[in-house]
N, C-alpha and C positions, 0 to 999 in steps of 0.2 A: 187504902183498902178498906172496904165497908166493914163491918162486923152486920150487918143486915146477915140473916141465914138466908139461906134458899133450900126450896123444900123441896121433895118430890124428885129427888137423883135417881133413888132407887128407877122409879115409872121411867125416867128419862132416856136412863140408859135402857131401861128394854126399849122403848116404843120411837126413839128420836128417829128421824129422818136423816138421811146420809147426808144431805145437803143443808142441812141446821146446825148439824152437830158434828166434833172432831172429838172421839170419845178417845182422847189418850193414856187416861187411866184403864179402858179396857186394853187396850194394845201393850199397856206394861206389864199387867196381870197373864195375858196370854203369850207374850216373847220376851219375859226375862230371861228364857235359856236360850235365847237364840242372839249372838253376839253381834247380829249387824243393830241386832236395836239398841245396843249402848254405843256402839262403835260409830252408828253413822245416824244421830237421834234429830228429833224438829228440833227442840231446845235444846241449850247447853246445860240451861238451869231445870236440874232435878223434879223441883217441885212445880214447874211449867210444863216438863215433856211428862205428870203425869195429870196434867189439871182436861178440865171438860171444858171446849171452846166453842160458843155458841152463838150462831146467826142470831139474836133478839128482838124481835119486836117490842122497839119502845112506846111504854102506858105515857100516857099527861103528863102524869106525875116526875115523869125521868127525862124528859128534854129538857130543861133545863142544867141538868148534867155537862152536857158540851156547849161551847162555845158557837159552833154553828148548827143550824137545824137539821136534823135527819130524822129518818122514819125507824132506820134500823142500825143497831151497835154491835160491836162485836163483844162478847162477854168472855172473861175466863173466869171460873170458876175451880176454887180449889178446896178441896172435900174436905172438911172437919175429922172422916175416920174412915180412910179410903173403904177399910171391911165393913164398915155400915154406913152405905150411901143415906141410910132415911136421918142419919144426923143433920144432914144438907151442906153445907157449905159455905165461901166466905167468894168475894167475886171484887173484879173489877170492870171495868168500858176501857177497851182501849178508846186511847186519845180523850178521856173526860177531862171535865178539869182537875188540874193536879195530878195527871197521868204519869210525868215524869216523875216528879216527886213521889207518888204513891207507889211506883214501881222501886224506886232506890232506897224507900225505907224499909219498906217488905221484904225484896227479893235483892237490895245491896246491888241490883243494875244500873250502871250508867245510862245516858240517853243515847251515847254511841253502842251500846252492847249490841251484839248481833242477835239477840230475844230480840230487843225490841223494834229491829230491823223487821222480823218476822213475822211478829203481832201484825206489825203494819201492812205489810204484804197478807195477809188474812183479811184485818179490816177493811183493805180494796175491793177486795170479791165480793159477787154478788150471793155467793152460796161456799159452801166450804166440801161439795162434792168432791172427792179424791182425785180425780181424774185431771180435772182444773187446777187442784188445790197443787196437784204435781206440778204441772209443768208451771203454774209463776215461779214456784220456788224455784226450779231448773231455768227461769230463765235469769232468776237473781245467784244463780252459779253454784245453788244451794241442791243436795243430792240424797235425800232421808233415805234409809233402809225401805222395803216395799210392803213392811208389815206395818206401816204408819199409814197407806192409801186403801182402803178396804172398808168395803157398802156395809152399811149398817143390818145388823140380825135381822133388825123389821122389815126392811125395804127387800133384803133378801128372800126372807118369806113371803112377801107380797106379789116378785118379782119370779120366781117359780116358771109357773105354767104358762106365764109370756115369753120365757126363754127356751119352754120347751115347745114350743109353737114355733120360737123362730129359728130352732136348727134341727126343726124336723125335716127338712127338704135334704140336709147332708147326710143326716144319718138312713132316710129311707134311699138316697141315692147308693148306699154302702150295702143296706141289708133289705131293701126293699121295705113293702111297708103289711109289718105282719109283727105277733108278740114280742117277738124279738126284736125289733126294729122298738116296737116302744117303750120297752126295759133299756134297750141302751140309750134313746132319747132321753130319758130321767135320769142315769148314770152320768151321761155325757153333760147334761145340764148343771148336776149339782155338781161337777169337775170342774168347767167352766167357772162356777157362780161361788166354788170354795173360797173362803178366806185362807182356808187353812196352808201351810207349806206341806212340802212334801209332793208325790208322785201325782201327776196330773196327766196319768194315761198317754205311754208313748204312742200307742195307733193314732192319738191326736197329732199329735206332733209330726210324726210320719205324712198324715193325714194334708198339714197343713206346710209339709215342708219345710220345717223350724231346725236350725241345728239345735244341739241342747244349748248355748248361749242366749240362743235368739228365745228359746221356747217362754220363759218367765215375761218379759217383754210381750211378746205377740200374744199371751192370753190376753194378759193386762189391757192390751189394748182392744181385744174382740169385748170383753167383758164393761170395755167403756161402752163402746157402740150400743150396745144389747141395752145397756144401764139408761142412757141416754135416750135410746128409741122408747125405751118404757114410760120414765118420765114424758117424755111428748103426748106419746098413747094417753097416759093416767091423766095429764091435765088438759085436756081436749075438752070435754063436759065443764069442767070447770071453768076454763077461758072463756068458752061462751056464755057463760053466766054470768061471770065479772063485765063483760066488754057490754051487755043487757043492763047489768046493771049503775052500769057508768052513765049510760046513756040517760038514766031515766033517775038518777039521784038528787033530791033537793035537800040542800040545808035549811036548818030554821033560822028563825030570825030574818031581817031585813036585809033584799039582795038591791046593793045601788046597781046602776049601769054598768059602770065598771066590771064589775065583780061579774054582773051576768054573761057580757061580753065574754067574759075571760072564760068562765063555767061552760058558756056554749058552743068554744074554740076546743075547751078542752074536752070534753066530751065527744066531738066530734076525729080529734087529734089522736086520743089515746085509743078509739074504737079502732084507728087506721092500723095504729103504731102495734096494738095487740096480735090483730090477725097479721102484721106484715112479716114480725117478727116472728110467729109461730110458722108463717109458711117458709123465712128464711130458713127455722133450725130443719122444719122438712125436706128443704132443697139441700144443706148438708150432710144431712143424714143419708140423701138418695143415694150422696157420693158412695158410702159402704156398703147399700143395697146394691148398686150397680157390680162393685168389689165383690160382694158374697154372692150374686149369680152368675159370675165367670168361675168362682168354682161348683156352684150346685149344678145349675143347668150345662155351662161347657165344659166341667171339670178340667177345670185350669186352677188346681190347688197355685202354681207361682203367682199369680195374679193378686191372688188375697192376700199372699202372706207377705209379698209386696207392700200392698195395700198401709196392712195392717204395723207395718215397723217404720214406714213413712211418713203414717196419718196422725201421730199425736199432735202434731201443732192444730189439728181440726179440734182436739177437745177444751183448747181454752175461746175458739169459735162458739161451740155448742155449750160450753157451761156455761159462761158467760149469756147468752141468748136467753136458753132455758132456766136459770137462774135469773133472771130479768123479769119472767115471767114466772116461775116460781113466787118469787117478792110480791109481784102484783095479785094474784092469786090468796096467798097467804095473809098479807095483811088485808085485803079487803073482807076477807072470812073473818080474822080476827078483829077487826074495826067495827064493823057492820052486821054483825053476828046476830041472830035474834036474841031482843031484850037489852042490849048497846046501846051507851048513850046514844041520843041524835046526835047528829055531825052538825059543824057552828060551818058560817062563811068561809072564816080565813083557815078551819081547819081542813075543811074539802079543798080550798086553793091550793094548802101545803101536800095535799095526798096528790092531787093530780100533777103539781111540778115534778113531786118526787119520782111517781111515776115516768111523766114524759121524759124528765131527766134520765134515768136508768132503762129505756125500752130506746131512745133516740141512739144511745153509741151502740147499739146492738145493729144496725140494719147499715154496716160498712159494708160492702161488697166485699164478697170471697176473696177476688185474684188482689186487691187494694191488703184487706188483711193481711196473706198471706206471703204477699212480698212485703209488709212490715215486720213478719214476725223472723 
């Protein structure tokens, strides 16, 4: 374990993205009276299930850290005074070197401990989105309490008024479309979009045809959808600027043959693989669109609620995909940012493997997928 601080918790935890960050220490703070979060926790170990675990993009300076190359590490970081995050912190990489060892001197884990079964199953993904982040662990037979899966404050506030955009067609189909109708779209929205436990409006449930077993579940899962469509929406602008700029990127320095060869394959590769991918997660998503207008338009509430207590094996499709592209998005911002070094030859080579590498397992066909999972 480093003794390096890390700075800047406090900001982090307000502003992280849901899909960078598993902000555990806020889930400990907010559900220590609530017993499924000791009873059924991600770690065994204490000071893990309250640490901050985070997507990374790695600087120069930190690839050398692991033994093989990558672009991005999974970090946990564990707070110096959980009550004052601006202390910062003390962290690790999963799988760096001397990952084992630094794990069993710190935290007394073996390399068979079921932490660090988990770590690992994190470090897999391309993003740490809740919704994803569930169902690996469900399929590694692993079953956390539901206050451990929950979109970050910012994203939530960001997320708002595209959620109440997108069940405005249910709620005007109920009260028509007049004041009332748009006070209960905001009520209904922030119901939906709660973290919080507690009452989540039976006329919903009613609504959607949920028993009360099923009803926890079936938000969960509308609330992916909603999450997922937005993400797509949000980086739409973006994609197309990355996929412009792929195109049109030169390193310095002297390019052999080779290298141009390669530069001009790739370029042309990952322009495909960007848009093929974003239209993939559109055609998955249609699936739910199709779901939520057999109840708007033909008000066929079973339909969706069907839909919706069927469809989680769709969200390690869609996180997976959109996380794919998340990555590509993210680090070319942060790589290429104005005023960023120039990029050298073999380090644009490693940017674009990595890419192709992580957008290529993204474009397996649906029916293929979904009889593997």
């Amino acid at each position: 374990m480093t003794d390096r601080a890390i700075r800047n918790l406090a900001h982090l935890r307000r502003s992280a993205s849901t899909a960078r960050v598993l902000n555990l220490l806020k889930v400990s703070l907010d559900n220590r009276k609530d017993p499924a979060w000791a009873d059924s926790p991600v770690f065994r170990t204490p000071a893990l299930n309250c640490a901050l675990i985070i997507k990374h993009r790695l600087r120069r300076d930190e690839l050398d850290a692991f033994h093989l190359r990558r672009q991005v590490a999974t970090k946990v970081v564990i707070p110096i005074d959980a009550a004052d995050l601006k202390t910062g912190g003390r962290f690790v990489f999963v799988d760096q070197k001397q990952f084992e060892a630094t794990m069993q001197e710190v935290f007394g884990l073996a390399p068979t401990h079921p932490d660090m079964a988990t770590l690992r199953l994190m470090d897999a993904l391309p993003s740490l989105d809740p919704f994803l982040l569930r169902e690996q662990l469900r399929r590694a037979g692993m079953d956390p309490a539901p206050c451990y899966f929950s979109i970050s404050e910012s994203d939530l506030a960001r997320m708002v008024q595209f959620v109440e955009a997108e069940i405005r067609p249910l709620v005007t189909l109920s009260l028509g479309d007049d004041l009332e109708a748009v006070g209960s779209t905001r009520r209904l929205a922030g119901k939906i979009l709660s973290n919080a436990p507690g009452d989540r409006m039976d006329a919903l449930r009613e609504t959607l045809q949920l028993r009360p077993e099923e009803y926890q579940e079936g938000l969960f899962c509308w609330k992916g959808f909603l999450y997922y469509k937005w993400v797509l929406a949000s980086l739409t602008s973006e994609v197309a600027a990355v996929a412009e700029a792929v195109a049109t990127v030169k390193p310095i320095g002297k390019v052999d043959q080779t290298a141009r060869e390669y530069l001009d394959r790739g370029r042309r590769v990952l322009g495909e693989r960007i848009v093929a991918v974003c239209d993939e997660a559109g055609r998955t998503l249609g699936i739910y669109d199709a779901a939520y207008e057999a109840l708007t338009r033909d008000s066929c509430p079973a339909a969706f609620r069907d839909f919706l207590l069927e469809a989680p094996r769709l969200f390690t499709r869609l996180g997976e995909q959109l996380g794919a592209i998340q990555h590509v998005v993210s680090f070319w911002r942060f790589r290429f940012s104005p005023g960023a070094a120039p990029v050298g030859v073999e380090e644009l080579i490693d940017v674009f493997m990595d890419f192709e590498t992580g957008l290529a397992d993204r474009l397996q066909p649906l029916g293929e997928q979904m009889r593997a999972a």
